[in-house]
N, C-alpha and C positions, 0 to 999 in steps of 0.2 A: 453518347457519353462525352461530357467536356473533357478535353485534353489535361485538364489539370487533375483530372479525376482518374484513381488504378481503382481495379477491383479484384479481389480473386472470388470465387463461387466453388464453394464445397458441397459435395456432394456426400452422403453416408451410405452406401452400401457396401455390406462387407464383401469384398474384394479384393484382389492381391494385383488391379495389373493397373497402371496409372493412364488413365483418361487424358486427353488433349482434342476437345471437339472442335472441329473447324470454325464455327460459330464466334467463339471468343474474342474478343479484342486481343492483341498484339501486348496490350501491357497486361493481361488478365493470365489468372493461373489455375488452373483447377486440378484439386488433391480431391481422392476419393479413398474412403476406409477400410482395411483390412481386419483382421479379429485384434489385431494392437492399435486399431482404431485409422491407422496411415500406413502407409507401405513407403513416404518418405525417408529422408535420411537426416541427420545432422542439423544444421539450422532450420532444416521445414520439418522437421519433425513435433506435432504433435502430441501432447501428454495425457496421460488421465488415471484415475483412481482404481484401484481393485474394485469397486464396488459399481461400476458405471457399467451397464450390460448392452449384449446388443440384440436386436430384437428384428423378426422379421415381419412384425404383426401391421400388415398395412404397408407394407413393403419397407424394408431393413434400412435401419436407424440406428439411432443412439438411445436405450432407456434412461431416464434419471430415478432410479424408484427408495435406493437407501439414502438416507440423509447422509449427508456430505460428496455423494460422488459428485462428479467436478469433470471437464475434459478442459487444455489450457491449449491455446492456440502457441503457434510458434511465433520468435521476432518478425514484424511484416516490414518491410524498405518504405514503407509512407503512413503518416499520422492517420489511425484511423478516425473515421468522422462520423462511422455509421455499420450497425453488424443488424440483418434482415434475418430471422429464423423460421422458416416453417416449422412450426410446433403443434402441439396438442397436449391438453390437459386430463385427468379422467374426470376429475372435480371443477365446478364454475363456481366453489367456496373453497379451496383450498385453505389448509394452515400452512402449509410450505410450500416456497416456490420455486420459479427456475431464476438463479440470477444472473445477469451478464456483469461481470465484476473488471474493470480496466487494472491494467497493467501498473498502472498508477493509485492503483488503491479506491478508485472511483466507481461504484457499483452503480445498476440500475436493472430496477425488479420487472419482469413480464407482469402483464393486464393477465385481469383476471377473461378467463377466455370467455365467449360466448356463449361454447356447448360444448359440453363434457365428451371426449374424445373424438374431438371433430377438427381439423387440420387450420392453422390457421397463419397468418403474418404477422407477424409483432414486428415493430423497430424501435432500437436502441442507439442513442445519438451520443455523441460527446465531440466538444466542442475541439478545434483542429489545436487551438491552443491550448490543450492538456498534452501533448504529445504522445495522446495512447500508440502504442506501437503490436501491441499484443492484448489479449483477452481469457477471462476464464468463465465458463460456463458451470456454474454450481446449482446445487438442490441445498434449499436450507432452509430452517423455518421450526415448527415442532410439532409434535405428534404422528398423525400417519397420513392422513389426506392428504392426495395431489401427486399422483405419477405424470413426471413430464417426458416428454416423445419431442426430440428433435432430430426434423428430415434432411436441410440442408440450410447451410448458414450462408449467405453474401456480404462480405466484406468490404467496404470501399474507404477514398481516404483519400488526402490529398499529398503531395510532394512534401519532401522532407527539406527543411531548408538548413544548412547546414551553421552550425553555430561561430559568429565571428573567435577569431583570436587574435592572439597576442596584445591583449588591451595594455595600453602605459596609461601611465597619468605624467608629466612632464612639464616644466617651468610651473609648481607649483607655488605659490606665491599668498601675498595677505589675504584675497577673498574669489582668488580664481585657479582654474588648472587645466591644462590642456592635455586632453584626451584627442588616443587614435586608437586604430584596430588594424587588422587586416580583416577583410570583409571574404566569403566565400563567390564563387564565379556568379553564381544568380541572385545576387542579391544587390538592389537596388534603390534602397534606404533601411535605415536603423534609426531604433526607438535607444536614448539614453537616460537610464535613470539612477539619479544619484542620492542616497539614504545620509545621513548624517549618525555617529556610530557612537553610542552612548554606553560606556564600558562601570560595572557596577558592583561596589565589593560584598559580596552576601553569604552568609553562614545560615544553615538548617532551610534551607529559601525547600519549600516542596517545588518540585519538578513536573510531576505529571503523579493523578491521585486516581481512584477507582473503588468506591465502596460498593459497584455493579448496582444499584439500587435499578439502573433501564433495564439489568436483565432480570429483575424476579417474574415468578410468574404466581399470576394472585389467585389463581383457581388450585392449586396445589396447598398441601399440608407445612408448616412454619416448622418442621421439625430436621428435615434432611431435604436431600435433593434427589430428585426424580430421574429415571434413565429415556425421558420425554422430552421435547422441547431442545432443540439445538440451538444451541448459543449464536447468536446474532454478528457473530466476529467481522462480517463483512460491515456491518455499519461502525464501524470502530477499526479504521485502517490501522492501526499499529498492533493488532491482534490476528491471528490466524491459529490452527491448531487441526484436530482430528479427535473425535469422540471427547466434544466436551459440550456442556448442556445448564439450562439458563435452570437456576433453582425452583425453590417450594418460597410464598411467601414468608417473607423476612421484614427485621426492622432496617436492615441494610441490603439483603441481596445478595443473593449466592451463587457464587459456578463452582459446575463439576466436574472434574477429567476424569475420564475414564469409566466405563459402564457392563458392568456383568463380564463377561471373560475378554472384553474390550478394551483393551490400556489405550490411553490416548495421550495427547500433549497439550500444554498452551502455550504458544509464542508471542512474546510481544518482541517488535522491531523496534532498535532503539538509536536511531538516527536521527528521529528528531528531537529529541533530547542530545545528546553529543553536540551537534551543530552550535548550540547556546556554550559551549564551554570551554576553558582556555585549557592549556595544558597540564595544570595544577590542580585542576579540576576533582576533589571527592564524592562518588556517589554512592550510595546506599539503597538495597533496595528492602524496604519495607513488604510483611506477605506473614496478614495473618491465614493460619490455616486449620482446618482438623482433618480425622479421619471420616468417613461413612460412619453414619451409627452400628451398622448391621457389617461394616468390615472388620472390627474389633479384634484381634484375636491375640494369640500369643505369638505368632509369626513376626519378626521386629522388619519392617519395611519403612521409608522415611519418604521426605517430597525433594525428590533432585531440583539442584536448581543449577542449572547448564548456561556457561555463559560464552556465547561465540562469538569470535572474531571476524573481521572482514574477509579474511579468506576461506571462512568455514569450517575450522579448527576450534575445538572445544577447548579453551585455556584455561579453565577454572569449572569446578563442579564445588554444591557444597550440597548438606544433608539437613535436613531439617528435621528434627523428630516432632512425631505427631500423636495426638490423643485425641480421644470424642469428643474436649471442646476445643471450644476456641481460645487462644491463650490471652490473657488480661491483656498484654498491648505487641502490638506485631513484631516479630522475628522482623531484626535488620543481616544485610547479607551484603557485605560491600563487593561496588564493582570495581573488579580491576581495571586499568587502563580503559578509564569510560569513553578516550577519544577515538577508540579503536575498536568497541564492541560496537557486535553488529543486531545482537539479538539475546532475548534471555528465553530460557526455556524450561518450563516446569513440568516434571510427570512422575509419577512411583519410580522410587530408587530400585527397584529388582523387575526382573523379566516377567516375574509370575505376572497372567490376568485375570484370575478368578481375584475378588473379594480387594481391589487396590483403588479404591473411589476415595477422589482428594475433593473436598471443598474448602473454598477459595471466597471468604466475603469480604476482604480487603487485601489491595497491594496499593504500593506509591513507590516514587523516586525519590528521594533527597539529595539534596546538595549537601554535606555535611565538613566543608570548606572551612577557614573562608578561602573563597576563590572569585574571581572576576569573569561576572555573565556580561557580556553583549548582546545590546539590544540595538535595530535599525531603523528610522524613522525616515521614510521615503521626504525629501525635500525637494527634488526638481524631475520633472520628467522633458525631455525634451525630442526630436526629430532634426534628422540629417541625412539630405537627399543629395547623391552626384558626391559625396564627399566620405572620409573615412577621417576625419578631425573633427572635434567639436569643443572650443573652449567655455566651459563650464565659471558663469560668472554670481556675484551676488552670496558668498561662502559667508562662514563666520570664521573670524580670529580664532589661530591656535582651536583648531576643530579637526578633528578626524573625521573622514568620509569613506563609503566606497560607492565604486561608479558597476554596473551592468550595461550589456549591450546586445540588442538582440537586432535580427536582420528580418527586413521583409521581400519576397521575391516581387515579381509583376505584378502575379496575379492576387496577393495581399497574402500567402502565406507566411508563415512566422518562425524564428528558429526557437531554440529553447535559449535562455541567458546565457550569454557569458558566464565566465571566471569572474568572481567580482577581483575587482583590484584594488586597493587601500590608498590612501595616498591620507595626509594631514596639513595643512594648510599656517601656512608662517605668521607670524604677526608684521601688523603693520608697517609698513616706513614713514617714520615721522617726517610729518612736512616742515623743510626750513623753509623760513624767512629771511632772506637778508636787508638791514636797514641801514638806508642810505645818507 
């Protein structure tokens, strides 16, 4: 194995005593599963679902057999660049499947296997420069075909390079600036790329929209939503949830939360949204909704709409009340302090789970300002070897910019960006003449 290369190799047998086989490399680690799946502790600890079983059929594994179970790897100390699964399927047509979903929101699906419970290899890549550092393994998809059986996962990945700081910009001037950093110990050139910062004043500007039309499903009835068919959340990284599911054919498309005595949730994370906005910033969230036809009743239960903060704190809750239809144009529900929410979260306002099925065929964002969005337009990218300065030439007049900086080791590994750092650039110095 090249030097530049860790791997750890897990093992699934339920277990309670931790494995270190001589065999191993020096930088390699090996965790093996107890009935809570790890017998680790703290940062190597391992997560996973109620509904993830373990199974001894073919010798003791992990099942994936209800839609949504899921197990999630712990923080790993190097970008992964590749996760090995021996797996098996009981179907070679599945409608759901196993997915290995990055830490970063980047998903990729298992092949369809060859032969219906029969052990196999799959691998799953992602590039060094996404900086996956963790992983989750899910079932998702709709209907019922496709129990997945995974026996042990190999991990590998390469060195973390550590991100430069304290970037300046200094003696900035008419069309130039000069940038420095402090670089980390192994690193041995940096990439500098400078955006030019286009600041814009906009009222009602929509944000982020969603009439769901990718999740209907067109073999279903146009009347309600089916407790079938799991919502696709993983292809749509700003979504995640539990017991919610893709509609009945619609003229827009419908999702469900929640299913038979199943309450569930829907998350959307909303950081890439906040990112576009300045401090003044108003936003609204738009969210038409009804009840289940067949939840009707005279019990008054409403659609929570939970709005958390960066540290995890629920600061704001509101209620929505809800009928069999749809209402003529969407409930708005403003968001508090939108530079500091971290996420919205909808589900039945009461505990009860019998008969509390929300659908959901339109939500959006608004800006409902005016406020000033920033936008960045990459203008120079440049390279700096042996040095931690780079003066950045060729600017425009009275322009705002900000600079990024990332570091590469020997062996071409990559850190994640810098801080951007802002700086704006002066107007000219007029040239005199003197005449003699």
């Amino acid at each position: 194995m090249p030097k530049n290369r860790k791997a750890i190799l897990i093992l699934c047998p339920a277990v309670v005593t931790l494995l270190a086989p001589a065999f191993l490399l020096a930088d390699s680690t090996s965790v093996t599963f107890d009935s809570a799946l790890t017998n680790a502790t703290g940062s190597a600890r391992w997560t996973y679902s109620e509904k993830i079983l373990l199974s001894q059929e073919g010798g003791e594994h992990v099942y994936f057999k209800s839609m949504g179970s899921f197990v999630s790897s712990p923080e790993h100390l190097f970008n992964i660049t590749s996760v090995v699964l021996r797996l098996k399927c009981s179907s070679t047509n599945p409608t759901r499947w196993l997915y290995v979903r990055a830490g970063t929101g980047d998903s990729r699906q298992a092949s369809r296997v060859a032969q219906g419970d029969k052990i196999e290899t799959q691998h799953f890549h992602f590039p060094a420069t996404s900086a996956v550092r963790s992983f989750t393994m899910v079932l998702a998809g709709q209907e019922s075909t496709g129990n997945w059986h995974v026996y042990s996962a190999a991990i590998s990945g390469v060195p973390v390079v550590a991100t430069p700081a304290g970037v300046r910009a200094d003696g900035t001037r008419g069309t130039c600036s000069d940038l420095s950093w402090t670089n980390p110990g192994n690193a041995v050139s940096n990439r500098i790329d400078v955006s030019q910062v286009v600041r814009k004043e906009v009222c009602g500007t929509t944000l982020d929209e969603y009439d769901f039309m990718a999740f209907a499903h067109a073999a279903a009835t146009p009347r309600d939503c089916y407790d079938k068919g799991s919502l696709q959340v993983h292809e749509y990284p700003a979504f995640s949830g539990t017991n919610v599911y893709r509609a009945a054919s619609n003229s827009t498309g419908i999702v469900q939360i929640s299913s038979g005595d199943c309450q569930g949730y829907l998350r959307y994370d909303f950081p890439s949204i906040r990112e576009t906005l300045d401090e003044a910033a108003r936003v609204s969230l738009l969210v038409s909704a009804k009840k289940h036809a067949t939840d009707i009743s005279t019990v008054r239960w409403k659609l929570l709409v939970a709005q958390v903060d960066d540290g995890g704190t629920t600061n704001k809750t509101d209620e929505i009340d809800l009928s069999g239809e749809f209402p003529p144009t969407p409930v708005s529900v403003p968001v508090i302090q939108p530079r500091t929410c971290q996420a919205i979260v909808m589900k039945p306002s009461d505990g009860a789970k019998t008969g509390r099925r929300i659908l959901i065929d339109y939500m959006a964002f608004v800006n409902t300002g005016p406020t000033t969005v920033c936008e960045t337009n990459l203008v120079q990218t440049a390279f700096a070897t042996g040095s931690t300065t780079y003066s950045v030439r060729g600017l425009g007049h009275r322009t705002e910019y900000v600079a990024k900086v990332t570091a590469f080791d020997a062996d071409g590994n990559v850190s994640a960006p810098s801080e951007p750092i802002s700086f704006t650039t002066s107007e000219s110095m007029p040239f005199v003449v003197k005449l003699q």
